[in-house]
Backbone as CSV, one residue per row, in Angstrom:
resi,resn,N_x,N_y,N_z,CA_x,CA_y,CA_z,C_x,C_y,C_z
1,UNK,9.404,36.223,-12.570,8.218,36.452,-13.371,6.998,35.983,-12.593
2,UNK,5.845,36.468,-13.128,4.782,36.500,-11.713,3.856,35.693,-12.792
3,UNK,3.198,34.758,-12.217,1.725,34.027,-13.203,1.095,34.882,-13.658
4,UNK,0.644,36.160,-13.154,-0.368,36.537,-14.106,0.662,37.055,-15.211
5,UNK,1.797,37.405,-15.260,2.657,37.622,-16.642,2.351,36.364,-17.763
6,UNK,2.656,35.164,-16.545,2.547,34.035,-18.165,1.483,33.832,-18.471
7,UNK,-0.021,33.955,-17.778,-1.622,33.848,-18.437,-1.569,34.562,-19.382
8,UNK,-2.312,33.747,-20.606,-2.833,33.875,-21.739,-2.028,33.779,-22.980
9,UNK,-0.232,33.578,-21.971,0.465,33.230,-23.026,0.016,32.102,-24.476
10,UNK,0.503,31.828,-25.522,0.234,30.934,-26.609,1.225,29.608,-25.924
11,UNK,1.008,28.423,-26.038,1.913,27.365,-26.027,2.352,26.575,-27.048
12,UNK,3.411,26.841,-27.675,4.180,26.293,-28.922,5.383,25.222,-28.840
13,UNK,5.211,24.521,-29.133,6.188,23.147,-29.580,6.562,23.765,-30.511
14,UNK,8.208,23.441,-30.466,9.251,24.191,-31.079,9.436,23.014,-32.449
15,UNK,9.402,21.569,-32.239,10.031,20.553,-32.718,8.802,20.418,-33.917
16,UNK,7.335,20.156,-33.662,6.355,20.148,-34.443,5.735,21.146,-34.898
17,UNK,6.260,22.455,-34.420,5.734,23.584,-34.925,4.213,23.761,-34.382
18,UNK,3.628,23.746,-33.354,2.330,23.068,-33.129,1.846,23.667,-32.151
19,UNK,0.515,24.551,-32.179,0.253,25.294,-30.595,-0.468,24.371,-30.025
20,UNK,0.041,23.728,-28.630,-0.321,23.218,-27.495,-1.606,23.758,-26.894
21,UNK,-1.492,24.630,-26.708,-2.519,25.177,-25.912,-2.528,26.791,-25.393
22,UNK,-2.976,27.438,-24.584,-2.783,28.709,-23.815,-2.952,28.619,-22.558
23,UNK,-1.659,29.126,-21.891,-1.693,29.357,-20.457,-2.583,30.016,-19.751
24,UNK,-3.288,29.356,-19.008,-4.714,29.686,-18.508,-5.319,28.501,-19.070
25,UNK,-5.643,27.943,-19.810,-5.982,26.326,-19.879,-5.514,25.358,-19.331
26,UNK,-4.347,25.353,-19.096,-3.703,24.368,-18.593,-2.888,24.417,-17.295
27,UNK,-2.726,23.510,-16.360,-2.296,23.579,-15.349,-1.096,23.867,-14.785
28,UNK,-0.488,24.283,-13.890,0.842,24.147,-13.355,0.906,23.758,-12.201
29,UNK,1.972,22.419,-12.241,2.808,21.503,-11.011,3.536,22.848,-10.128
30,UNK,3.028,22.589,-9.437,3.865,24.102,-8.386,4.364,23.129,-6.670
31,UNK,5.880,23.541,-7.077,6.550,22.915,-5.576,6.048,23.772,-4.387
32,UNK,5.473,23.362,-3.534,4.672,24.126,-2.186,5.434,24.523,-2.011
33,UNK,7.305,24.060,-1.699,7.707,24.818,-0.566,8.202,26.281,-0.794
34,UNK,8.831,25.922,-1.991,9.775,27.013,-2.774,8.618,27.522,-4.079
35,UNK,7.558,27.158,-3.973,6.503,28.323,-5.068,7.387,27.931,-6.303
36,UNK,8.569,27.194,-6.893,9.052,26.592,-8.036,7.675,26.243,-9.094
37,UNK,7.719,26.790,-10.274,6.427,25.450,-10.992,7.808,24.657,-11.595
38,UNK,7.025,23.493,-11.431,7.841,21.977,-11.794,7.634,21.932,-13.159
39,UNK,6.162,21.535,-13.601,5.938,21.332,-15.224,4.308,22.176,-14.912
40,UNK,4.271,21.882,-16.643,2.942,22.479,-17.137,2.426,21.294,-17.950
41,UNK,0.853,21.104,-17.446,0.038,20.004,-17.661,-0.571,20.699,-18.235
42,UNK,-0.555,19.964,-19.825,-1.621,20.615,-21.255,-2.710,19.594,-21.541
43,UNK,-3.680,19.627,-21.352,-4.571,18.708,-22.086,-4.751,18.479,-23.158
44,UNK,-4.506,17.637,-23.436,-4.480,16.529,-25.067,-6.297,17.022,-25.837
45,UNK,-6.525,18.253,-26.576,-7.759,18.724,-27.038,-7.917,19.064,-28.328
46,UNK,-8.624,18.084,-29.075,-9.292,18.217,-30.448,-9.940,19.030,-31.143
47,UNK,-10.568,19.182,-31.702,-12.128,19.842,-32.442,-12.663,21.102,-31.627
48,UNK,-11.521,21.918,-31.785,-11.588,23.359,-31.091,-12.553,23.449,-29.686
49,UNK,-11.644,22.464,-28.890,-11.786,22.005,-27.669,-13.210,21.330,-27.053
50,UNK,-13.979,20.726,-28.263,-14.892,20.196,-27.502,-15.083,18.353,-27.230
51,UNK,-13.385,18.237,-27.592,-13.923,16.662,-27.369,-12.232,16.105,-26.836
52,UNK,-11.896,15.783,-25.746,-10.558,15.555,-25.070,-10.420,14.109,-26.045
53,UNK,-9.022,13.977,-25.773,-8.298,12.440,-26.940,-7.356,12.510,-25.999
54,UNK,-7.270,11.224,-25.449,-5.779,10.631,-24.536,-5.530,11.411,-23.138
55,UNK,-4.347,10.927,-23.274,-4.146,11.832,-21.819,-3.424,13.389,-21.386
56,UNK,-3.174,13.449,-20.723,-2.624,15.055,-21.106,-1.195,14.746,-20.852
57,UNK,-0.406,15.855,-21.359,0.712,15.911,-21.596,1.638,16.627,-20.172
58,UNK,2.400,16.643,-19.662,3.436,16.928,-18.800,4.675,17.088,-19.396
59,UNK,5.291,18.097,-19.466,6.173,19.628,-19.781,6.960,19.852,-18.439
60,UNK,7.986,19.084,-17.988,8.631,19.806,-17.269,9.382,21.153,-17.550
61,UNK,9.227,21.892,-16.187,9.992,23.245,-16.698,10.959,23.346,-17.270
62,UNK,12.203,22.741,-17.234,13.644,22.863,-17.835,13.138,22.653,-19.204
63,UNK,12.434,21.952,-19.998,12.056,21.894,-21.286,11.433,23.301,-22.029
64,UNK,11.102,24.052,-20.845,10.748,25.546,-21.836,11.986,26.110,-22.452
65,UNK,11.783,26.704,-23.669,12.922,27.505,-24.043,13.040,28.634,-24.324
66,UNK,11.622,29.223,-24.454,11.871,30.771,-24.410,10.638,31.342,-23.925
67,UNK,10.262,31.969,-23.382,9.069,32.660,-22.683,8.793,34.050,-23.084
68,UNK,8.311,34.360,-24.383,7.825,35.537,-25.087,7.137,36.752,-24.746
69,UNK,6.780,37.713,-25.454,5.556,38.344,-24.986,4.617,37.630,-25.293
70,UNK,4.359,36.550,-26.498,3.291,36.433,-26.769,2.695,34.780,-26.377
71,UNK,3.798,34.229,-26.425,4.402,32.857,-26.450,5.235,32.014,-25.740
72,UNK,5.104,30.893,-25.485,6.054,29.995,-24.413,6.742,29.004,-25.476
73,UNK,7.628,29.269,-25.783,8.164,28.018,-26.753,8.973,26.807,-25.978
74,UNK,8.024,25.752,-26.532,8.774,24.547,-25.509,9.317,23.378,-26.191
75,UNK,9.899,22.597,-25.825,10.648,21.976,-26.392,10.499,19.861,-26.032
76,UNK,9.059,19.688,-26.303,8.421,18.754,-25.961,9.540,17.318,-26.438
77,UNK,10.042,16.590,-25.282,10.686,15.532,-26.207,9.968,14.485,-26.433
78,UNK,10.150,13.390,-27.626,9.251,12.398,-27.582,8.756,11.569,-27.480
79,UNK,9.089,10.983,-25.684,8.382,10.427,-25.009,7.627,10.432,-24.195
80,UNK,7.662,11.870,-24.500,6.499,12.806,-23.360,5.196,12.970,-24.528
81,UNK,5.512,13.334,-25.476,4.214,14.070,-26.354,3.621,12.466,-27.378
82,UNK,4.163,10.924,-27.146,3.092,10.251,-28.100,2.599,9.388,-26.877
């Protein structure tokens, strides 16, 4: 699958029911050698994004669980997301 496939995807937590964010906001850990992305870095964003709270969140890849047309459903555990 090619990045511009996953831009603009929705980002959904499966466990809280909860959209994270959209791909294209948020970053991806990408292994140089092998072009692998490692995780996806979501920023922790409030009040229809105009005021950041805490730190951002890190999503390793093996934690995605399904990659949609519309949607990335992930599967945040919770010592990553408090």
């Amino acid at each position: 699958m090619r990045l511009s496939e996953l831009s603009g995807k929705e980002i959904v937590d499966v466990k809280r029911a909860e959209r994270l964010g959209v791909l294209g906001q948020t970053d991806l850990e990408i292994n140089e050698t092998t072009g692998e992305i490692r995780s996806l870095i979501i920023p922790n964003v409030k009040w229809f994004g105009l005021k950041r709270e805490g730190g951002d969140i890190r999503v390793p890849w093996s934690h995605i669980q399904k990659v949609g047309n519309d949607m990335i459903i992930i599967d945040v555990p919770d010592e990553i997301s408090e």
